[in-house]
C-alpha angles and dihedrals in degrees: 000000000000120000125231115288084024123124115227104170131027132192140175133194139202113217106190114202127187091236147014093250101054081051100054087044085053100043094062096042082062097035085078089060091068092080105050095062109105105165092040151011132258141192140203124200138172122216112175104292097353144076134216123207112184118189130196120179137174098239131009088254087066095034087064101038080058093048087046091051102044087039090050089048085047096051089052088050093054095046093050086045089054087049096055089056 
């Protein structure tokens, strides 16, 4: 059993965009997301045209309470970028 402060589960996800732009753009709209996270960390990093989100939790429950809420955030930023076009 972990003890408190201690990370249990960890995950990290790719997120492709068809530009730099709409990544960068992306990639603020998620920075914001770092801080809400109490039973865990989180990152947010921009590579070109991609983004990488890495998780770590203290327990599976929070790691994916924290994967619901990014992919959720990512879903909504799909479907604006689909509207704009």
């Amino acid at each position: 059993m972990s003890s408190k402060g201690e990370i249990g589960a960890e995950a990290q996800i790719i997120l492709h965009f068809p530009s730099k732009k709409e990544a960068r753009a992306a990639f603020f709209a998620l920075k914001a997301e770092e801080e809400f996270s109490h039973r865990g960390i989180s990152q947010v990093a921009i590579d070109g045209a991609h983004l990488k989100i890495l998780i770590k939790a203290q327990d599976p429950v929070s790691l994916r309470a924290s994967l619901n809420s990014y992919l959720r955030l990512a879903q909504v930023i799909k479907s604006v970028e689909q509207d704009t076009e």
